[in-house]
C-alpha positions as CSV (number, residue, x, y, z in Angstrom):
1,X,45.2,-114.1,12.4
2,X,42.8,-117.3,12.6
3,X,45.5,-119.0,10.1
4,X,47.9,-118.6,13.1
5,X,45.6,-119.6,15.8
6,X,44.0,-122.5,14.0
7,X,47.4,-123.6,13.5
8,X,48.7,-123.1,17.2
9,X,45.4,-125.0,18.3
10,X,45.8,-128.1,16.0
11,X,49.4,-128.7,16.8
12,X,48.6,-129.0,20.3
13,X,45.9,-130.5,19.7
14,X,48.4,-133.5,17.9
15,X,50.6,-133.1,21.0
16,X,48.2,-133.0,23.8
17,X,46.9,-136.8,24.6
18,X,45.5,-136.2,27.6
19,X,45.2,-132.8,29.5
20,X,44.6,-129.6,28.8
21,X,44.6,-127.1,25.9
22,X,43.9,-123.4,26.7
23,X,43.6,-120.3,24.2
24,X,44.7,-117.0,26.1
25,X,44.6,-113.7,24.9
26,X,45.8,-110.5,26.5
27,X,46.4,-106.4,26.1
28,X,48.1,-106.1,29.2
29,X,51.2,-109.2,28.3
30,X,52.7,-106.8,25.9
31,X,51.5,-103.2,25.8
32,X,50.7,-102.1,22.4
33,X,49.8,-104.9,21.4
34,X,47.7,-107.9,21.5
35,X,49.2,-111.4,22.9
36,X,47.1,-114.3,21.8
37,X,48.8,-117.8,23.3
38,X,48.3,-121.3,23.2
39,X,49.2,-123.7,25.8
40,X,49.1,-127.4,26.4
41,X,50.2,-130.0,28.5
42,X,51.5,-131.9,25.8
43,X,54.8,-133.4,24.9
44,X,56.4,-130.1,24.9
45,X,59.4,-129.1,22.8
46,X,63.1,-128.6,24.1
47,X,64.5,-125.0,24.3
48,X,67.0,-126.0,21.9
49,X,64.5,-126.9,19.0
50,X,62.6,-123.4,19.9
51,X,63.7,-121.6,16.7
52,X,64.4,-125.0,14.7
53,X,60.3,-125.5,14.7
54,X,59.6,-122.5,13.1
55,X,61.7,-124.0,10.2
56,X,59.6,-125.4,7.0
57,X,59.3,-129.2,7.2
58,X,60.5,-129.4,10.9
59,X,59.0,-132.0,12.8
60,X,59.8,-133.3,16.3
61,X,58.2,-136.6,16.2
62,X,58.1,-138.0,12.8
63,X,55.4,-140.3,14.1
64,X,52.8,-136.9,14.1
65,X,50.4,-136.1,11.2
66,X,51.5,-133.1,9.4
67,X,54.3,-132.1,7.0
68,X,56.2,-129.4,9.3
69,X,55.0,-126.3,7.4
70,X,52.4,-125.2,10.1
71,X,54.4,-123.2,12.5
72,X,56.8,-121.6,9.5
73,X,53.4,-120.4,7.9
74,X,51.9,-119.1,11.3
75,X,55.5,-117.0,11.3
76,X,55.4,-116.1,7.7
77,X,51.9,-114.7,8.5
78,X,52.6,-113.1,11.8
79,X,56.1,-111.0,10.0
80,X,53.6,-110.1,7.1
81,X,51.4,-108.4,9.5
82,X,54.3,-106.9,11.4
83,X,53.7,-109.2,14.2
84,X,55.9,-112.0,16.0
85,X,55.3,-116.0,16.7
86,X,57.2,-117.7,18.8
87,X,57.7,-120.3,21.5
88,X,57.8,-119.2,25.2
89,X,60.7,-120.7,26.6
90,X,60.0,-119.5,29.9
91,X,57.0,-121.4,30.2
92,X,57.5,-124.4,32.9
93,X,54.0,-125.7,33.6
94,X,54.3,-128.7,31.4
95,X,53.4,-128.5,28.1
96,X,54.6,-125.7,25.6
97,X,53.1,-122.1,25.3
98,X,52.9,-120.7,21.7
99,X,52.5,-117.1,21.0
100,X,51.4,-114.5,18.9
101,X,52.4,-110.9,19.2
102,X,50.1,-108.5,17.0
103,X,50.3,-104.3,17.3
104,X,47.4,-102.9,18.3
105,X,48.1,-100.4,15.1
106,X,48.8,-100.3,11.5
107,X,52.7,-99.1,11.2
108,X,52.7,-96.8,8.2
109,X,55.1,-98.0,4.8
């Protein structure tokens, strides 16, 4: 779970030249479970690149640090621990909102 965060918070941290970067986490967001998000008002990304960034060596700006493996480890982490990663495409405040969907319990093999 800190590999995922640590990984949200540098790449907005990359994206973000000026404004702010918040770390959010709630029970309530998704019952069940806990919702850790990231958001920045940063560059952003378009809706149609919002399952192309999860891809391994995907980068937006070519111009960023970084070899694009980032977001497709924070998903490979988040499946192994039966969780999800994605980007909120419903967020609008500027920005991009990253997030992280863990159960609140262990599901049984």
């Amino acid at each position: 779970m800190q590999q995922v965060l640590t990984n949200f918070l540098t790449n907005a941290c990359k994206h973000t030249s000026k404004g702010e970067i918040h770390l959010h986490l709630s029970l309530s967001e998704n019952p069940g479970n806990v919702t850790f998000s990231v958001t920045d008002t940063g560059t952003g990304v378009p809706a149609d690149q919002a399952e192309a960034i999860f891809e391994r060596f995907t980068k937006l700006d070519s111009f960023k640090q970084g070899t694009g493996l980032g977001l497709a480890i924070c998903r490979m982490i988040a499946e192994i621990l039966h969780g999800e990663v994605k980007l909120d495409t419903t967020y609008t405040a500027g920005g991009a909102r990253f997030v992280f969907i863990h159960p609140l319990t262990q599901e049984q093999a």
